[in-house]
One Martini backbone bead per residue (centre of mass of N, CA, C, O) as a GRO file, in nm:
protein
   84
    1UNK     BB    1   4.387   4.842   0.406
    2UNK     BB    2   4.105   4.939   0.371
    3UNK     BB    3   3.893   5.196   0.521
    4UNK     BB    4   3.612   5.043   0.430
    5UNK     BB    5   3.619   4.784   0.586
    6UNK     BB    6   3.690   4.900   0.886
    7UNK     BB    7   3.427   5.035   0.895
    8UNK     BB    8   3.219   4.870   0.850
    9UNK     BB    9   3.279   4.673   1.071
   10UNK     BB   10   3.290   4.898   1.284
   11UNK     BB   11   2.979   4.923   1.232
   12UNK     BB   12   2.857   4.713   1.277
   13UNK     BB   13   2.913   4.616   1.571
   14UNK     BB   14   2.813   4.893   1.687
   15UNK     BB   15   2.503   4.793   1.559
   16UNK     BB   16   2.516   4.474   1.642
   17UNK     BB   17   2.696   4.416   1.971
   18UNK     BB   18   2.798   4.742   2.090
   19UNK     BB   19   2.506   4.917   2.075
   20UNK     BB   20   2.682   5.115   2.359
   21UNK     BB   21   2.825   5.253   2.131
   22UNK     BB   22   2.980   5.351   1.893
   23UNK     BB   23   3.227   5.355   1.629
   24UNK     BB   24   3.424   5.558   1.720
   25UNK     BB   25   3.485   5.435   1.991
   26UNK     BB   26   3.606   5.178   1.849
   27UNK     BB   27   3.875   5.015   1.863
   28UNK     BB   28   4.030   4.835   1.634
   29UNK     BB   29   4.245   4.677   1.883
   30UNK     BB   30   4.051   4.576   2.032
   31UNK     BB   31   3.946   4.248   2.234
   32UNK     BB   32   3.669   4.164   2.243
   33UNK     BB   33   3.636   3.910   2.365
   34UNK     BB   34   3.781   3.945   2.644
   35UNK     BB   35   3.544   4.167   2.727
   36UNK     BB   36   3.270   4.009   2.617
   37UNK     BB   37   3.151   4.130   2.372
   38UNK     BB   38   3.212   3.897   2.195
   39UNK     BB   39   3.108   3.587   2.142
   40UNK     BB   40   2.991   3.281   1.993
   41UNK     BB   41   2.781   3.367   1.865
   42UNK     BB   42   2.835   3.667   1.731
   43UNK     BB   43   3.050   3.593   1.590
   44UNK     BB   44   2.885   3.401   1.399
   45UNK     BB   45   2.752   3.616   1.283
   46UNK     BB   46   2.961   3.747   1.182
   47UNK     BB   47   3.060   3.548   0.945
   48UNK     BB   48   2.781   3.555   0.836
   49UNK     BB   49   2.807   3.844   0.714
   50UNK     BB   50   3.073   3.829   0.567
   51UNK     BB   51   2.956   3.647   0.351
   52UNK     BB   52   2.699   3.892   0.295
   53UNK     BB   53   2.869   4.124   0.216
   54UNK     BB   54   3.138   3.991   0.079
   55UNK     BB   55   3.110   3.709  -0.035
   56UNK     BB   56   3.203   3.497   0.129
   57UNK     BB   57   3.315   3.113   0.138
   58UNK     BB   58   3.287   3.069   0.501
   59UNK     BB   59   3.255   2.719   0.427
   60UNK     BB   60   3.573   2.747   0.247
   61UNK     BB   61   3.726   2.824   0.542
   62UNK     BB   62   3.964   2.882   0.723
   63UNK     BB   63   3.874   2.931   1.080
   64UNK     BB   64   3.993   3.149   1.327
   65UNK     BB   65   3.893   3.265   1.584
   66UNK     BB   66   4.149   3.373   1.730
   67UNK     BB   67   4.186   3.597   1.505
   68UNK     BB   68   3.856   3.717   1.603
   69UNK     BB   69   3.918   3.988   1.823
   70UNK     BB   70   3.864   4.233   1.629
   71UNK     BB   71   3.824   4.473   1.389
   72UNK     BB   72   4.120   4.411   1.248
   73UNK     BB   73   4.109   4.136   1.187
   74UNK     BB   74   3.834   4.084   1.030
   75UNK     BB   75   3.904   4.288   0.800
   76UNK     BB   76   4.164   4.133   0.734
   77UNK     BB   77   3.994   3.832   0.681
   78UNK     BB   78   3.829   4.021   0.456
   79UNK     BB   79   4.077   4.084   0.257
   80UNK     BB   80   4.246   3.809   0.229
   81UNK     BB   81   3.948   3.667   0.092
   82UNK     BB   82   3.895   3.888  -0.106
   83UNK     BB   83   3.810   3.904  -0.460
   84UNK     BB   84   3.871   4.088  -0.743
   0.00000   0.00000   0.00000
């Protein structure tokens, strides 16, 4: 996965889910979910972000939450999904 999907990712979360720690600090495999940090509305917030960020036609993808639990799944999911 390039390292800038995951700086990325890691980068929004921090600044917009995680706000009371940096995006260094987050363990790019910590499970958000199970944490409390990211919950079902925020989730909602990232796909819709991964859309608007990264042109992904997450109308037209079938996306399992659950699949959706760190930094480094969202990122994986991000580039699975992004045609070059």
């Amino acid at each position: 996965m390039p390292e800038t999907t995951l700086a990325t990712v890691r980068t929004y979360i921090a600044h917009n889910v995680a706000t009371d720690v940096s995006a260094e600090e987050l363990d790019p495999d910590l499970n958000l979910v199970a944490l409390g940090i990211v919950t079902s509305l925020s989730l909602l917030r990232i796909i819709a972000w991964t859309g608007e960020q990264f042109g992904l036609p997450v109308n037209d993808l079938e996306i399992n939450p659950k699949e959706l639990i760190s930094i480094r799944s969202i990122a994986d999911f991000i580039d699975e999904n992004t045609t070059n």
